[in-house]
PyMOL commands that place a pseudoatom at each C-alpha (Angstrom):
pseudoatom trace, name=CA, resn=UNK, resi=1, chain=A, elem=C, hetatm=0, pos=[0.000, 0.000, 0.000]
pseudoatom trace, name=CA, resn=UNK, resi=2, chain=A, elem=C, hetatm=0, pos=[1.658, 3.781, -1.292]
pseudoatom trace, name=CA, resn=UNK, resi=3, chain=A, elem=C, hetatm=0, pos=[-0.387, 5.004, 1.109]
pseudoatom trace, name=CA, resn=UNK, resi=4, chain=A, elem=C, hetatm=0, pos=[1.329, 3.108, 4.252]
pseudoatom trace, name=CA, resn=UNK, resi=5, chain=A, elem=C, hetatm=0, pos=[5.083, 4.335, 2.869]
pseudoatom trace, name=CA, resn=UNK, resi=6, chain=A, elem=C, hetatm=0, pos=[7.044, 6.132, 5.130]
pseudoatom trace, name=CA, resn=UNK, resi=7, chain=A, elem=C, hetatm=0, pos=[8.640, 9.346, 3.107]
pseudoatom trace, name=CA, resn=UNK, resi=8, chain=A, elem=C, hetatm=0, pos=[12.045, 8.607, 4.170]
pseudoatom trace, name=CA, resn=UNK, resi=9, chain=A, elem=C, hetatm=0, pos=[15.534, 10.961, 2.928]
pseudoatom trace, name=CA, resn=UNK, resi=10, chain=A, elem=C, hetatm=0, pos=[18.625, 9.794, 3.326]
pseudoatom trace, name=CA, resn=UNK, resi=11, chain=A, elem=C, hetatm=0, pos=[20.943, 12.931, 3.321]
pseudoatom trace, name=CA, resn=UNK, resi=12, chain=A, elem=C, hetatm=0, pos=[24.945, 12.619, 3.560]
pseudoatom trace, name=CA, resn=UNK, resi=13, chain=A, elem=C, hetatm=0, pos=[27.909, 13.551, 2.865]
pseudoatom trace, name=CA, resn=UNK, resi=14, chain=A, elem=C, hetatm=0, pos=[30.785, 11.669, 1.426]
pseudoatom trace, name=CA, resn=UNK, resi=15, chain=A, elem=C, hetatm=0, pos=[34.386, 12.522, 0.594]
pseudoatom trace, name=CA, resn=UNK, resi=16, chain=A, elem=C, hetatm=0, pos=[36.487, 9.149, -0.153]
pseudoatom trace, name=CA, resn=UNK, resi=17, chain=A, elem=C, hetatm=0, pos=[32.734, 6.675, -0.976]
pseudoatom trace, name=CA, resn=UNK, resi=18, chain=A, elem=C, hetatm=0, pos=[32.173, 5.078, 2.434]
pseudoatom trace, name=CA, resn=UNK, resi=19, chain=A, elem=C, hetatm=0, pos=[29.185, 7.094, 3.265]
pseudoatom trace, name=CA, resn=UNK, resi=20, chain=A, elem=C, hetatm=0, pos=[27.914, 6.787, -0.196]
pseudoatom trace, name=CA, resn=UNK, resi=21, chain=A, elem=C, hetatm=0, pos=[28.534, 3.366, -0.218]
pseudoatom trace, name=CA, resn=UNK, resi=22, chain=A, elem=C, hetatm=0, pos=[26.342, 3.072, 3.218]
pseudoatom trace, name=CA, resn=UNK, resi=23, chain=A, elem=C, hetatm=0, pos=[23.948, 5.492, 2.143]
pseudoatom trace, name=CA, resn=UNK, resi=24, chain=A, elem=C, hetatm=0, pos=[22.976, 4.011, -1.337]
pseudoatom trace, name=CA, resn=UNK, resi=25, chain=A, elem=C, hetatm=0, pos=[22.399, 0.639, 0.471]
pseudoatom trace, name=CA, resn=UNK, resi=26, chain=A, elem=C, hetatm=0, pos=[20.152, 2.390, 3.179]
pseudoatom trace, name=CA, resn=UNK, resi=27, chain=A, elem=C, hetatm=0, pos=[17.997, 3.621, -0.035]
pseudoatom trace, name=CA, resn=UNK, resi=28, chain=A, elem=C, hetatm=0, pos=[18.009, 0.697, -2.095]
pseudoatom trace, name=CA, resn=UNK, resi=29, chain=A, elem=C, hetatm=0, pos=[16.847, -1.015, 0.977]
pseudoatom trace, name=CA, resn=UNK, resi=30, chain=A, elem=C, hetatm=0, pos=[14.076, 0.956, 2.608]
pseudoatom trace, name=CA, resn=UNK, resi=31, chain=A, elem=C, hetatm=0, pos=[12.801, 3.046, -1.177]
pseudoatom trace, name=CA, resn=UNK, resi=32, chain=A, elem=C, hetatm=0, pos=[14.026, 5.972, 0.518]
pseudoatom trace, name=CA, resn=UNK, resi=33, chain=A, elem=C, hetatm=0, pos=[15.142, 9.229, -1.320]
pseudoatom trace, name=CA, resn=UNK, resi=34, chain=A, elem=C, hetatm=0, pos=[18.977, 10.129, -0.850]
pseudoatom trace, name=CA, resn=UNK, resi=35, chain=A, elem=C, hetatm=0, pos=[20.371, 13.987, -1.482]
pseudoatom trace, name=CA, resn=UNK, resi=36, chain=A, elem=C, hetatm=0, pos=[23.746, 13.761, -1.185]
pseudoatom trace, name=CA, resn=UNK, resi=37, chain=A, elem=C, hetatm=0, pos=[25.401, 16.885, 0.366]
pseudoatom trace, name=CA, resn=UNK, resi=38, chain=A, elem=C, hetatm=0, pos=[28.135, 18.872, -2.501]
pseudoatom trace, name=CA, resn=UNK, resi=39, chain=A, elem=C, hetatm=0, pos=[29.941, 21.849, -1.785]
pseudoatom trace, name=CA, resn=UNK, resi=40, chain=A, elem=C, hetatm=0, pos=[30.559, 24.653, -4.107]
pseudoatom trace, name=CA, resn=UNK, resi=41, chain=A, elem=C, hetatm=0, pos=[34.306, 23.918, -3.295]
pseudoatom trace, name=CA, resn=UNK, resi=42, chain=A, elem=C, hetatm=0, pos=[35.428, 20.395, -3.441]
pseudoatom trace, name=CA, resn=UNK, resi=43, chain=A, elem=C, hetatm=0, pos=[38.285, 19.173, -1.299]
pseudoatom trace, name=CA, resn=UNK, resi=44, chain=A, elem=C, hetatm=0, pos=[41.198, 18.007, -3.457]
pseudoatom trace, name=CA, resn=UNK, resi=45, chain=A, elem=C, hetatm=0, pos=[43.708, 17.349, -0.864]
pseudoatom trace, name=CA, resn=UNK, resi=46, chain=A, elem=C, hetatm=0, pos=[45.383, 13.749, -0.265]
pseudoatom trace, name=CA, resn=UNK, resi=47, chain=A, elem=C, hetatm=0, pos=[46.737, 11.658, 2.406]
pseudoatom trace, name=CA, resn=UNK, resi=48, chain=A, elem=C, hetatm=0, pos=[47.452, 13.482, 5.493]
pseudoatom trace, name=CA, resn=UNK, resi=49, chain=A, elem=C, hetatm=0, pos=[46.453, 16.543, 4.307]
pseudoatom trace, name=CA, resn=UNK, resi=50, chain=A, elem=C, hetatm=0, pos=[42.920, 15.507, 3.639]
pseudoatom trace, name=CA, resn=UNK, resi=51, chain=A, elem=C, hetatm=0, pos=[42.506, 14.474, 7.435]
pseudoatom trace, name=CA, resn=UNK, resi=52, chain=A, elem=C, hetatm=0, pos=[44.319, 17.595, 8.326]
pseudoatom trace, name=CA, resn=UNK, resi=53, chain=A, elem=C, hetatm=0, pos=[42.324, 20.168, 6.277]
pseudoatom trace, name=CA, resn=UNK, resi=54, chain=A, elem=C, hetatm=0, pos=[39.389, 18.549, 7.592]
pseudoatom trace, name=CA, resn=UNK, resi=55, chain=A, elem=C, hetatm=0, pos=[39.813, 18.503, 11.000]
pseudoatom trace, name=CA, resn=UNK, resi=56, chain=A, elem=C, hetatm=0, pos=[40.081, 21.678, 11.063]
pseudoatom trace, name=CA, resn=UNK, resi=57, chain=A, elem=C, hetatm=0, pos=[37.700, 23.135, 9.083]
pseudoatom trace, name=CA, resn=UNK, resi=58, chain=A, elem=C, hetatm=0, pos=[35.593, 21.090, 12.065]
pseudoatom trace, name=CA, resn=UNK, resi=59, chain=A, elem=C, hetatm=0, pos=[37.388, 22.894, 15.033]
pseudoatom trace, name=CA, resn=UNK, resi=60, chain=A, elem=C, hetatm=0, pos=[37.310, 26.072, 13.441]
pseudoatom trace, name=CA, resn=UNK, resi=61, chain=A, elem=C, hetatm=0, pos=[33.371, 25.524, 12.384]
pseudoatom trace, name=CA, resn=UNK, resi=62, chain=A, elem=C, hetatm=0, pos=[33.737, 26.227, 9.004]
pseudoatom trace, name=CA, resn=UNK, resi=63, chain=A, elem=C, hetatm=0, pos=[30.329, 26.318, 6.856]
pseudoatom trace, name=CA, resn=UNK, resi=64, chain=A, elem=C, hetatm=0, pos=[31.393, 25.452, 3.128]
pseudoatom trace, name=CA, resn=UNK, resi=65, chain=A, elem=C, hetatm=0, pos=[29.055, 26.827, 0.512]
pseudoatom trace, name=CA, resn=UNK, resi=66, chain=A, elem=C, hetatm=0, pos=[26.643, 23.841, -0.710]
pseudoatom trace, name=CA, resn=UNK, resi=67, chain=A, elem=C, hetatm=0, pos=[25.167, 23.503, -4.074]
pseudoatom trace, name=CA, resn=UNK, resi=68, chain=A, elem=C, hetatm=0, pos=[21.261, 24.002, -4.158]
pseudoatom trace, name=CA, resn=UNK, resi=69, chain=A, elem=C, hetatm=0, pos=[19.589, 21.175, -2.241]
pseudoatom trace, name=CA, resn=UNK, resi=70, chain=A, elem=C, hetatm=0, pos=[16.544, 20.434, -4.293]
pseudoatom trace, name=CA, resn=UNK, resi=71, chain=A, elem=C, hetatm=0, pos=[14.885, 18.648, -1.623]
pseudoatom trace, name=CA, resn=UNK, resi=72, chain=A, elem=C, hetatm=0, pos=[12.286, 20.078, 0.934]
pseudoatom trace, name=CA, resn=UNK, resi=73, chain=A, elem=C, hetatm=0, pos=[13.202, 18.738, 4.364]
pseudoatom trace, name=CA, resn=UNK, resi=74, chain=A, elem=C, hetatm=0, pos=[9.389, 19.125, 5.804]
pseudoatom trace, name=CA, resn=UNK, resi=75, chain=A, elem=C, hetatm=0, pos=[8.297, 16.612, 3.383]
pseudoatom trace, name=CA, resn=UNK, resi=76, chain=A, elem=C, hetatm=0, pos=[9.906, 14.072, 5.015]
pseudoatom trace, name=CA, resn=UNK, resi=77, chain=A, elem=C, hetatm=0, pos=[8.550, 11.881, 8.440]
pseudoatom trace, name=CA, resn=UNK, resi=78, chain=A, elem=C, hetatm=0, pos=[11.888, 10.361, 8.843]
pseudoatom trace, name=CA, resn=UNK, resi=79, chain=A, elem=C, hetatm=0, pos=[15.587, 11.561, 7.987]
pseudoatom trace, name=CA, resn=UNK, resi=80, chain=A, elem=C, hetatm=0, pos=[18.689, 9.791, 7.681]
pseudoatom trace, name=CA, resn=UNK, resi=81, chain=A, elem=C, hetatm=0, pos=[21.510, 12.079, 7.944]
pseudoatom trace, name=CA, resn=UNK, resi=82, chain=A, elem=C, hetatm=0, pos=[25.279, 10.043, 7.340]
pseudoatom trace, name=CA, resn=UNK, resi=83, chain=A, elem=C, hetatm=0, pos=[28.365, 11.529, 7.632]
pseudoatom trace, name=CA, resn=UNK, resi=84, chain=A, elem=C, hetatm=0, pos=[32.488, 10.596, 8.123]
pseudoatom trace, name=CA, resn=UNK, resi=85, chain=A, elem=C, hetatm=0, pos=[33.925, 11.323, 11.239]
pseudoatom trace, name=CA, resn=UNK, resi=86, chain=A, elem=C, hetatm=0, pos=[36.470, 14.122, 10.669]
pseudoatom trace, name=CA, resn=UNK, resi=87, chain=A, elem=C, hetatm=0, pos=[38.092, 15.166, 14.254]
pseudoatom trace, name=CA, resn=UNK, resi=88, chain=A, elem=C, hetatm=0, pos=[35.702, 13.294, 16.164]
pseudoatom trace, name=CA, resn=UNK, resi=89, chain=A, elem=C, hetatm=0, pos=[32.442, 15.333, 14.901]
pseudoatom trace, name=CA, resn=UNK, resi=90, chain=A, elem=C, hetatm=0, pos=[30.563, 15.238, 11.639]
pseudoatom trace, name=CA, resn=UNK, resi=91, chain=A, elem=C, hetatm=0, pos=[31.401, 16.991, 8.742]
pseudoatom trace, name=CA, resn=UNK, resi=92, chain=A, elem=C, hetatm=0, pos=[31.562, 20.989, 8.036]
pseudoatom trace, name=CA, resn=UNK, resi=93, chain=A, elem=C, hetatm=0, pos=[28.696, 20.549, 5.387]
pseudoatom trace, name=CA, resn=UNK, resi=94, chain=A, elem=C, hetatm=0, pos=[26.240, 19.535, 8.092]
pseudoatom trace, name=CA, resn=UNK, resi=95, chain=A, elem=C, hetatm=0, pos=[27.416, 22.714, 9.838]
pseudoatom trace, name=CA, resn=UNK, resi=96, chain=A, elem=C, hetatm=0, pos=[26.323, 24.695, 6.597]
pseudoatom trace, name=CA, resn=UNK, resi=97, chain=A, elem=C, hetatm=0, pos=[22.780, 22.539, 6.188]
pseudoatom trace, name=CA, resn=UNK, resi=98, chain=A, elem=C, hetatm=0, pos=[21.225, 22.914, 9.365]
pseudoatom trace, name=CA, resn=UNK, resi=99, chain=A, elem=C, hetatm=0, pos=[20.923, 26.552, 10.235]
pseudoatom trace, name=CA, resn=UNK, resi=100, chain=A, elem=C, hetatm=0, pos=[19.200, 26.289, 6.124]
pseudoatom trace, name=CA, resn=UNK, resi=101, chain=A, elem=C, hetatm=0, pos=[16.506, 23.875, 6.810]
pseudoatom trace, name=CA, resn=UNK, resi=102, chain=A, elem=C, hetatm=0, pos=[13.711, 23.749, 9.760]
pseudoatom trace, name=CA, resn=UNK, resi=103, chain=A, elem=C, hetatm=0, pos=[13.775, 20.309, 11.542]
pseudoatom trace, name=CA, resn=UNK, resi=104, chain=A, elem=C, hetatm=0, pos=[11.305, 20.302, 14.580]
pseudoatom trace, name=CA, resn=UNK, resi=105, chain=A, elem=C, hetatm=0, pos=[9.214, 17.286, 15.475]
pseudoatom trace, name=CA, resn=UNK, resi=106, chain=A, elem=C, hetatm=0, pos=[11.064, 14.948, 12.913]
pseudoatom trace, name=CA, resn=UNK, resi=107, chain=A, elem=C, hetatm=0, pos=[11.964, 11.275, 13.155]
pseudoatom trace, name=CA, resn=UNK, resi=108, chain=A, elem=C, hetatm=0, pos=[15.746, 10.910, 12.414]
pseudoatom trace, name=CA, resn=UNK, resi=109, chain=A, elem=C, hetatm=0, pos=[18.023, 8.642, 12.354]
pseudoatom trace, name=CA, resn=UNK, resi=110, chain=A, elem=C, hetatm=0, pos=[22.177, 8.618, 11.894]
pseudoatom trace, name=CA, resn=UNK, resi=111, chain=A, elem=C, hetatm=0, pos=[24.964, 6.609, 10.554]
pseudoatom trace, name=CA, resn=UNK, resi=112, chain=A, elem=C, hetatm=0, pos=[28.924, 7.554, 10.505]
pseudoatom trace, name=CA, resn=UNK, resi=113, chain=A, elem=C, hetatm=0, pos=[32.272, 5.854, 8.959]
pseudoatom trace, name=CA, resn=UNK, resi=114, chain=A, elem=C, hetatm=0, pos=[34.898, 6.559, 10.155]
pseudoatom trace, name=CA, resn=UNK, resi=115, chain=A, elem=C, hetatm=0, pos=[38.343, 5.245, 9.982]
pseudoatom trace, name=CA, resn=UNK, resi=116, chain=A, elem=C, hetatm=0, pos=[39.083, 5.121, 13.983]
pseudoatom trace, name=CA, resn=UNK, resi=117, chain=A, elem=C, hetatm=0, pos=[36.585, 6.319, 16.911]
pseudoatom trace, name=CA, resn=UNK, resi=118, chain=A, elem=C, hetatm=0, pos=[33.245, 7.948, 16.223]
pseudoatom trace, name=CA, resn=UNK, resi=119, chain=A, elem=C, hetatm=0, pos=[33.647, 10.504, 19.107]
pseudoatom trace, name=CA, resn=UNK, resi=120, chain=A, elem=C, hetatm=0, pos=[31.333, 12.748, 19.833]
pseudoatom trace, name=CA, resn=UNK, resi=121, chain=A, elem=C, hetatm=0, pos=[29.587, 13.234, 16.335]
pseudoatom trace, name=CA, resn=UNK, resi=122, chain=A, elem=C, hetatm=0, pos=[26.446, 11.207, 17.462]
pseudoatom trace, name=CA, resn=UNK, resi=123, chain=A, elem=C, hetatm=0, pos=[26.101, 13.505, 20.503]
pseudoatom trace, name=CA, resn=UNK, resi=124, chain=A, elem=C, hetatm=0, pos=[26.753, 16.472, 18.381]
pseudoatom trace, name=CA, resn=UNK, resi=125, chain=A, elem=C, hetatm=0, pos=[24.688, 15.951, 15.759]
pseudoatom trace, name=CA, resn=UNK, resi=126, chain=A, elem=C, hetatm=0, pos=[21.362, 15.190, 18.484]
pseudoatom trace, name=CA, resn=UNK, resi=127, chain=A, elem=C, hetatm=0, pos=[22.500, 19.184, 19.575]
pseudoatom trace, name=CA, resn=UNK, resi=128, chain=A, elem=C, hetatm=0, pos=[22.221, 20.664, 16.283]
pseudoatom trace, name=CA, resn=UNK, resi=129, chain=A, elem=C, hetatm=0, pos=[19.116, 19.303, 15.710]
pseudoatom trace, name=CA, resn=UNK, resi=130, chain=A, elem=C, hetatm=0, pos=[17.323, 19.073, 19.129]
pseudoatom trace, name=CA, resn=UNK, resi=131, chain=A, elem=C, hetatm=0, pos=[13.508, 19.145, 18.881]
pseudoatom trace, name=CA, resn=UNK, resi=132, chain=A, elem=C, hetatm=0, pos=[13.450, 16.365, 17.298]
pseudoatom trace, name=CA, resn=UNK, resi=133, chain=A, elem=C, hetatm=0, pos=[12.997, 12.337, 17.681]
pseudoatom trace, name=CA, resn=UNK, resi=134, chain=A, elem=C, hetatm=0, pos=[16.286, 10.401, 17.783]
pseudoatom trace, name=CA, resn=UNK, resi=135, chain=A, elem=C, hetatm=0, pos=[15.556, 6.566, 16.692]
pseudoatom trace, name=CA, resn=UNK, resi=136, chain=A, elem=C, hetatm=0, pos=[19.136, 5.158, 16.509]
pseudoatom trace, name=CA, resn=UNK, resi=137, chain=A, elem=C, hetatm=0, pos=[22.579, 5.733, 15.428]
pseudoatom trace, name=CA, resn=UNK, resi=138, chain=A, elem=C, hetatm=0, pos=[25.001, 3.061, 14.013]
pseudoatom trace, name=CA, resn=UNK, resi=139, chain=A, elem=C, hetatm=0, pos=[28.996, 3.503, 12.674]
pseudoatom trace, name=CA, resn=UNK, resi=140, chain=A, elem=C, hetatm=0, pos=[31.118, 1.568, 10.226]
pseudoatom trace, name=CA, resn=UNK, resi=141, chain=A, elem=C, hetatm=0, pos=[34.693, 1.260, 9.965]
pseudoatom trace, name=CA, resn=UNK, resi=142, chain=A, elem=C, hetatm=0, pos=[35.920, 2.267, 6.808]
pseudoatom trace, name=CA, resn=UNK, resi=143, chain=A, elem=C, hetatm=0, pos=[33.161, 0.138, 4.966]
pseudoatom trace, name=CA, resn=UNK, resi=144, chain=A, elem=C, hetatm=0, pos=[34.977, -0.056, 1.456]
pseudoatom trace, name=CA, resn=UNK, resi=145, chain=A, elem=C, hetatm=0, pos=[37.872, -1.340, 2.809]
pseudoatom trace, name=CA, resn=UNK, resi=146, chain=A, elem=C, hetatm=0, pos=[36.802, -4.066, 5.357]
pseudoatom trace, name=CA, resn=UNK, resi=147, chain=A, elem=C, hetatm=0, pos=[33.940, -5.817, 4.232]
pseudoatom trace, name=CA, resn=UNK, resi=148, chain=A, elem=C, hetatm=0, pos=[31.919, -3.514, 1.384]
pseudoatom trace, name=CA, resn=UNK, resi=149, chain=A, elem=C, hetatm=0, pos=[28.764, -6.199, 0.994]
pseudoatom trace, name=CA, resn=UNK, resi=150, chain=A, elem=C, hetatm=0, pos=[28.738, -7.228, 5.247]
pseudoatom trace, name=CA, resn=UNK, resi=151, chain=A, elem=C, hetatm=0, pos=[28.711, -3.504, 5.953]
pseudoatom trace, name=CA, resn=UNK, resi=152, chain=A, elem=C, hetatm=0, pos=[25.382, -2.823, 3.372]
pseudoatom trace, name=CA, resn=UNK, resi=153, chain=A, elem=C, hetatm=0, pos=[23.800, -5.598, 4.808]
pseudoatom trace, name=CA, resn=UNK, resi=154, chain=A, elem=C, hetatm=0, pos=[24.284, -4.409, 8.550]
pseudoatom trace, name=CA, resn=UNK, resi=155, chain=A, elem=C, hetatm=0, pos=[23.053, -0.571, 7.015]
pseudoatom trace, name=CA, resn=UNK, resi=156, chain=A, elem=C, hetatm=0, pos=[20.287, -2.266, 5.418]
pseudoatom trace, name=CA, resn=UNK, resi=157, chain=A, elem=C, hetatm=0, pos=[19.451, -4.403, 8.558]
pseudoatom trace, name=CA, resn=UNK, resi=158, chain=A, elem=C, hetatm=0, pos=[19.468, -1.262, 10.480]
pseudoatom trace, name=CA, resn=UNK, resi=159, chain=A, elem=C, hetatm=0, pos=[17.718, 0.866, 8.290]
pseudoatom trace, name=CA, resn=UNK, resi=160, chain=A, elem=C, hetatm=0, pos=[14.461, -1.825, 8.031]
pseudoatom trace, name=CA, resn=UNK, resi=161, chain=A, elem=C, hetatm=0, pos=[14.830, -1.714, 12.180]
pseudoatom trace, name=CA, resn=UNK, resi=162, chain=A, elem=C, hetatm=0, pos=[14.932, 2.357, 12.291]
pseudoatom trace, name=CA, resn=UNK, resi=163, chain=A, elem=C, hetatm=0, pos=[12.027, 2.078, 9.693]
pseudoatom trace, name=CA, resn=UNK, resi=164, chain=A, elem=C, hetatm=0, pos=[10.078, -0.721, 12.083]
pseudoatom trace, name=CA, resn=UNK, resi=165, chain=A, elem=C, hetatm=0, pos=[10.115, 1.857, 15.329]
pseudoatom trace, name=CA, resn=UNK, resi=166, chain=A, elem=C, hetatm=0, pos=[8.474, 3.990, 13.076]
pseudoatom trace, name=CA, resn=UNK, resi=167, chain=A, elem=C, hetatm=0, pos=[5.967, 1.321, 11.846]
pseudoatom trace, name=CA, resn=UNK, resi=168, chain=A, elem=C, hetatm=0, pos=[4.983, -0.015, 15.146]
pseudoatom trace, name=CA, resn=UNK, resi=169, chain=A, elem=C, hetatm=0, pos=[4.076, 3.473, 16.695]
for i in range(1, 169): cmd.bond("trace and resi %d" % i, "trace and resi %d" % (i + 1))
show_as sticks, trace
zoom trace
């Protein structure tokens, strides 16, 4: 039944494919719409640079210009946001998004990949968007790398349990 399907977005980031990978699983899984977060100036640093430039564009709270969204976040009852852990928080992207879009009274879920601990970027992200219903949270170690198909079946597992909280309500 249409009618009983949950309008679901799955919206993410993704600089080196492990939180597309994730994310594109989540979708395929639960028909859920993804926007994937671009900014207007792409990161084209390497090796320890990358992680460098990145971490601290997070401590020094950079917002990055985004490309237009296209994608109305109030049409949505539940919203998957993924991101890597850079620094131990999410991504400067997310920084940009949030203050652009009005999330009160929403159902939302997250995901991270990160390549060592996920820190604080759960926490984090449930301050930048309090107001709002937190159903579950879930990380992945560098998914491409160690295991690509076990780590979209655990995102896909999860993402049919977020979507069965919602379901059972």
């Amino acid at each position: 039944m249409a009618s009983n399907r949950i309008k679901t977005l799955v919206c993410y980031y993704s600089l080196d494919g492990n939180t597309r990978h994730i994310a594109k699983a989540i979708q395929q899984k639960i028909d859920a719409e993804g926007l994937e977060l671009r900014i207007k100036s792409p990161y084209k640093y390497k090796g320890f640079l990358k992680y460098f430039i990145g971490g601290m564009q997070v401590i020094f709270r950079s917002r990055p210009p985004l490309f237009p969204l296209g994608k109305d976040f109030r049409d949505y009852q539940l919203i998957i946001f993924g991101t890597p852990v850079w620094a131990g928080n999410y991504v400067p992207a997310f920084r940009t998004l949030f203050p652009s879009i009005e999330l009160k009274k929403k159902k939302i879920a997250f995901f991270a990949c990160c390549g060592g601990k996920v820190g604080k970027t759960f926490d984090n992200l449930k301050k930048a968007l309090k107001g709002n219903e937190f159903l579950g949270e879930i990380e992945f170690q560098e998914p491409l790398k160690n295991d690509p198909n076990g780590t979209k079946e655990k995102a896909q597992r999860w993402a049919q349990e977020i979507l069965g909280k919602i379901k059972n309500e």
